[in-house]
C-alpha positions in Angstrom: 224.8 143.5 117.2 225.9 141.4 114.3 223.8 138.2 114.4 220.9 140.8 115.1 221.6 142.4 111.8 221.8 139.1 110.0 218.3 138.0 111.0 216.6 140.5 109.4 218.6 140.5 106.3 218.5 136.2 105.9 214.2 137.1 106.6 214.0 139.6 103.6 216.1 136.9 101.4 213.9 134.1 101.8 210.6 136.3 101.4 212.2 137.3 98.3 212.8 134.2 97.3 209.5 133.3 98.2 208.4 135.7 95.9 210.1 134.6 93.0 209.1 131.2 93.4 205.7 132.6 93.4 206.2 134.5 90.3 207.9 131.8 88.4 205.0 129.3 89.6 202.3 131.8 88.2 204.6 131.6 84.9 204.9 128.6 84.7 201.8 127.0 85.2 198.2 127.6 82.8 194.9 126.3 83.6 192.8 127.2 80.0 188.8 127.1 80.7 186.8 125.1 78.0 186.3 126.7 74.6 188.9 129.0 75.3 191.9 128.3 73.5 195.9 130.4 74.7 197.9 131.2 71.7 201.6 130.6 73.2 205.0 132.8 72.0 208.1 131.4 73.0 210.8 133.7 72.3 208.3 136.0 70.4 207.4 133.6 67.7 204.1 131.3 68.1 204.6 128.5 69.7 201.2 126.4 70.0 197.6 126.7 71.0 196.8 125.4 74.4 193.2 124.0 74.6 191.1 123.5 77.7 192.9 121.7 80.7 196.3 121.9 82.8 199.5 123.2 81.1 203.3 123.8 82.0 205.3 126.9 80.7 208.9 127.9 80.3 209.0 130.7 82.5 210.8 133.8 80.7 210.6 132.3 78.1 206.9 131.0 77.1 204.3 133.4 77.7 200.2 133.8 76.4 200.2 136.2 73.5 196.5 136.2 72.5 193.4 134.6 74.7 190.0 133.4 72.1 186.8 132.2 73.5 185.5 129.3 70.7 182.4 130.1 71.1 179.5 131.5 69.0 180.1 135.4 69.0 177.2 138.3 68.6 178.3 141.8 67.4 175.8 144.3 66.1 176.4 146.1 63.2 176.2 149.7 63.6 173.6 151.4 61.8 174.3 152.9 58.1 172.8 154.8 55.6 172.6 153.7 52.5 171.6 154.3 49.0 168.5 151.9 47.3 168.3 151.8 43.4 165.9 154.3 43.1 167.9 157.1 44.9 166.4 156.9 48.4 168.6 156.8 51.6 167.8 154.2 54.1 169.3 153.8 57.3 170.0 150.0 57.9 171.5 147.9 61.1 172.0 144.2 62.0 173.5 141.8 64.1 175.9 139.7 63.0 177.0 135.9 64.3 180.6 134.7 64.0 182.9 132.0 65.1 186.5 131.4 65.4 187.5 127.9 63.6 191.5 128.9 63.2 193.1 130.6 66.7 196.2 131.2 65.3 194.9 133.1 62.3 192.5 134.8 64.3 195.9 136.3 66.2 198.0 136.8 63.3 195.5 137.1 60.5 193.9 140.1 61.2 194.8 142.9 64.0 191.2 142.7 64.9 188.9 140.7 63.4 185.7 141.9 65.1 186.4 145.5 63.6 187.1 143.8 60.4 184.5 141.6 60.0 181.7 144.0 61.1 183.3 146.9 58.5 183.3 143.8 55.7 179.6 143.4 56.8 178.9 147.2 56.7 180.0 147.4 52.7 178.5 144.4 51.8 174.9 146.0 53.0 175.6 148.8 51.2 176.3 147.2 48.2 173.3 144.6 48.1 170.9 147.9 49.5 171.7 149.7 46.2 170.7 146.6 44.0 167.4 146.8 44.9 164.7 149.1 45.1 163.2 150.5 48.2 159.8 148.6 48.1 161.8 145.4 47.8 164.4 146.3 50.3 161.9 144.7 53.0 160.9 141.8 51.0 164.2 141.1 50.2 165.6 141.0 53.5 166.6 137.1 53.6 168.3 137.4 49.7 170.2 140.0 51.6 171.3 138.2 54.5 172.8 135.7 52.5 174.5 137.3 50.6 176.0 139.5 53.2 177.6 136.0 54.4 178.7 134.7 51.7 180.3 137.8 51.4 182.0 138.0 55.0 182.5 134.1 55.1 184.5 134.1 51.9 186.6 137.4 53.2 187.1 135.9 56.9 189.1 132.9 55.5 192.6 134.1 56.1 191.5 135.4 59.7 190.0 131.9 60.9 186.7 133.4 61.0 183.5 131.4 60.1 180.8 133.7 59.7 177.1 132.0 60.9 174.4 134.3 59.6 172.9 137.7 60.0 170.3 139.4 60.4 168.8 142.7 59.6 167.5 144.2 62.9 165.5 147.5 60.6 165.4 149.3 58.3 164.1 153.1 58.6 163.3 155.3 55.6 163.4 158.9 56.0 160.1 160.5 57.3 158.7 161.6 54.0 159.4 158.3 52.4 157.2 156.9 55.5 154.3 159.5 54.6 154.5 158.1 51.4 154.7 154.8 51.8 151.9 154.6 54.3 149.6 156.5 52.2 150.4 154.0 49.3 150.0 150.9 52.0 146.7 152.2 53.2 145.7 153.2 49.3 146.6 149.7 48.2 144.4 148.1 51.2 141.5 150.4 50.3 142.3 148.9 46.5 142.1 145.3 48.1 139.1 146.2 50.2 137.4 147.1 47.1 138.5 144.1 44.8 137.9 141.7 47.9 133.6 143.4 47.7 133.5 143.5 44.0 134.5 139.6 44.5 131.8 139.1 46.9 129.3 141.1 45.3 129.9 139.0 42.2 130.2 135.8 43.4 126.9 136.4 45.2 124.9 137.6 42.1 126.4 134.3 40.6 125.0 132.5 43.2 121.6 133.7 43.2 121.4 133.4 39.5 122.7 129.8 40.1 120.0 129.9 42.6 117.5 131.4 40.7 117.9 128.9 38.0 117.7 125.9 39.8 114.9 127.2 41.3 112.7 127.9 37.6 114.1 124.1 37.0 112.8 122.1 39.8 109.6 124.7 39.4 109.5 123.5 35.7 109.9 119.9 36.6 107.3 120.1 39.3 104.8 121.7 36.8 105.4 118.9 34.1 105.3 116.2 36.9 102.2 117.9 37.6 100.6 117.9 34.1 101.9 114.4 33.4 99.8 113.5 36.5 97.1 115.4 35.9 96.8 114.2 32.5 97.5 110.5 33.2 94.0 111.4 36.1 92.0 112.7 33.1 92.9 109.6 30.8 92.0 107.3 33.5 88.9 109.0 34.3 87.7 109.1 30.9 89.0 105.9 30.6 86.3 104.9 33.8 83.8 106.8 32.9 84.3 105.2 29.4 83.8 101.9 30.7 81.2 102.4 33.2 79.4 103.6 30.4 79.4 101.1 28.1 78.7 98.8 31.2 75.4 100.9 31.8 75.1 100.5 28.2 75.6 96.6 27.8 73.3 96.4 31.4 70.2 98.5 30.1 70.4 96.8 27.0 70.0 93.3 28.8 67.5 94.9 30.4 65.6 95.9 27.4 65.9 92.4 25.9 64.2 90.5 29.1 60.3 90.4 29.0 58.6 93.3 30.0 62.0 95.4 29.2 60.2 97.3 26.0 57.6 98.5 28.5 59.9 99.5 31.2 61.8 102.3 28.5 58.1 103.7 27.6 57.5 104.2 31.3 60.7 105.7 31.7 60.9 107.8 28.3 57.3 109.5 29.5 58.7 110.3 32.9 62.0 111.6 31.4 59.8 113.7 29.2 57.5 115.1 31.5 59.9 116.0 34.2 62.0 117.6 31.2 58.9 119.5 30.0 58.3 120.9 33.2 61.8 122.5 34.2 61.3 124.3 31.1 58.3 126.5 32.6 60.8 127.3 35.5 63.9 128.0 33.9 62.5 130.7 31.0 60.0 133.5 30.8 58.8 132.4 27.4 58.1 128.6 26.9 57.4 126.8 23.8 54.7 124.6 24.0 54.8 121.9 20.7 52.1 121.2 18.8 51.6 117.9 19.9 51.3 118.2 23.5 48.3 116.0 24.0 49.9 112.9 21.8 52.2 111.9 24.3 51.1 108.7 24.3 51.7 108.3 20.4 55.4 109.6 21.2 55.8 107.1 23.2 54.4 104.0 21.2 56.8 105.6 18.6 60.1 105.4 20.7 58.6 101.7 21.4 58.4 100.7 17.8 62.4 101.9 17.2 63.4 100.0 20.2 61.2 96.8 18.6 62.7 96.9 15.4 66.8 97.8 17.2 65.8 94.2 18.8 64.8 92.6 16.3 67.9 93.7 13.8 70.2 92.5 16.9 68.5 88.9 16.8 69.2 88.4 13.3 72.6 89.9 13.3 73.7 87.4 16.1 72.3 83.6 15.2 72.7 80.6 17.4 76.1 79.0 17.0 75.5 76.6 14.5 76.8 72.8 15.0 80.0 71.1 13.7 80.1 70.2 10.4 82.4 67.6 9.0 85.8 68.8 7.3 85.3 69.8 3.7 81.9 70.1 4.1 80.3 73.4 2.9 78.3 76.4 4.6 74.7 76.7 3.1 74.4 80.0 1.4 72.6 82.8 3.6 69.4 84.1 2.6 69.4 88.1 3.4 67.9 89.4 6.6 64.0 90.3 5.9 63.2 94.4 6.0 61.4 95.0 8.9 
């Protein structure tokens, strides 16, 4: 019965010690993932900060106080109400982005920096909301993000915090306020509407009176061009008509000076007056019949003798051109033209 007994009792000692080997390997040994950093106590006072990788602990006597994951953290910011300059309560949230640069301070800094950090970002809203009024609250929005951290950044120091940014998710006036503020966005679009066709109705009457007078410009131009032309048609049309007149002139008189010329204007003054004397009958009731009707003949022999004696002045007044003379040599004196 006594090596039976044993068995048993030498299978339960090595499974023990099995099991503390176990234990102490599970102490002992640390695998860290990457960006997560172990904060190590030995003895209840920090140690070091393991990094990624394979480590190798003191069993009962090193152990992993505090695990931080490096990377970039998101925690919203519960929503708030707060106070704008001009007395009207707002209820404001965000979200807020923050990263641990300092392990150790993050464990020993701070109890908990998450809570600590999002409470420093709560009062700094607040603060920066009552600064400003409510209309500006949403234009304002990046001003306030800044600030908020630079705030937090410069408090988060000692806890090994580095605070990114952050970012106002809304911002909800009460219901009244948003009554109000509609009525003033849709009064102040009804104001641009206006201003925006006041603009256009302006610009347009400016336009048409810009067309307008270009239009009495190139009208006035056209009508000088037009004169000018016109005028510069009637000069040389006079101008024609002047010449082919005194070409008929100059030709009839040739005419009259060539033999048998005299007799030709006598013919021609008779038929000129005859035809003359007879529209006379047609045109008027009344016709005046001169007192010499039957001395035609004596009219004309008179119109002869006048264009006898115009001859005979335009001989004399235009002598043969008279031969050289010698230098020096004088110009007989002219003996006046005889009266006809």
């Amino acid at each position: 019965m006594e090596p039976a007994s044993v068995f048993p009792l030498a299978t339960v000692v090595i499974a023990a010690f099995i099991l503390f080997i176990i234990v102490v390997l599970a102490n002992t040994a640390r695998i860290v993932p990457q960006k997560t950093v172990f904060i190590i106590e030995r003895l209840g006072k920090y140690y070091a900060t393991l990094e990624a990788g394979f480590h190798i602990l003191i069993p009962f006597v090193d152990k992993v106080a505090y695990r931080h994951s490096m990377k970039e953290m998101v925690m919203d910011v519960p929503p708030q109400v707060c106070i704008t300059k001009d007395n009207i309560s707002v209820e404001v949230d965000g979200i807020l982005y923050i990263q641990i640069v300092d392990p150790s301070k993050a464990s020993y800094g701070v109890t908990n920096y998450e809570f600590a950090t999002t409470q420093l970002a709560q009062t700094t809203m607040r603060s920066e909301i009552g600064k400003i009024e409510l209309d500006r609250t949403f234009e304002e929005r990046e001003k306030i993000n800044m600030e908020i951290v630079a705030a937090v950044d410069k408090a988060s120091i000692p806890w090994g915090i580095k605070v990114t940014r952050h970012e106002i998710k809304n911002i909800t006036p009460p219901d009244s306020i948003k009554g109000a503020m509609e009525k003033q966005m849709r009064a102040e679009r009804e104001k641009r509407a206006i201003i925006a066709e006041s603009e256009g109705e302006k610009q347009a009457k400016i336009n048409r009176a810009e067309g307008d007078k270009q239009q009495t410009i190139a009208l006035s131009e056209g009508e000088k061009m037009k004169r000018i032309n016109e005028a510069e048609g009637r000069g040389q049309e006079i101008e024609r008509v002047a010449f082919a007149t005194a070409k008929g002139i100059r030709e009839i008189a040739n005419a009259i000076n060539e033999r048998g010329g005299g007799d030709a204007v006598n013919l021609r003054i008779a038929e000129q007056y005859l035809q003359e004397f007879g529209k006379l009958a047609q045109r008027n009731n009344t016709m005046i019949i001169p007192s010499n009707l039957g001395d035609v003949a004596g009219m004309v022999a008179s119109v002869g003798k006048v264009l006898t004696a115009t001859r005979a002045q335009n001989a004399q007044e235009t002598p043969a051109a008279a031969p050289a003379r010698p230098a020096g040599q004088q110009l007989p004196p002219q003996r006046p033209p005889s009266q006809a």
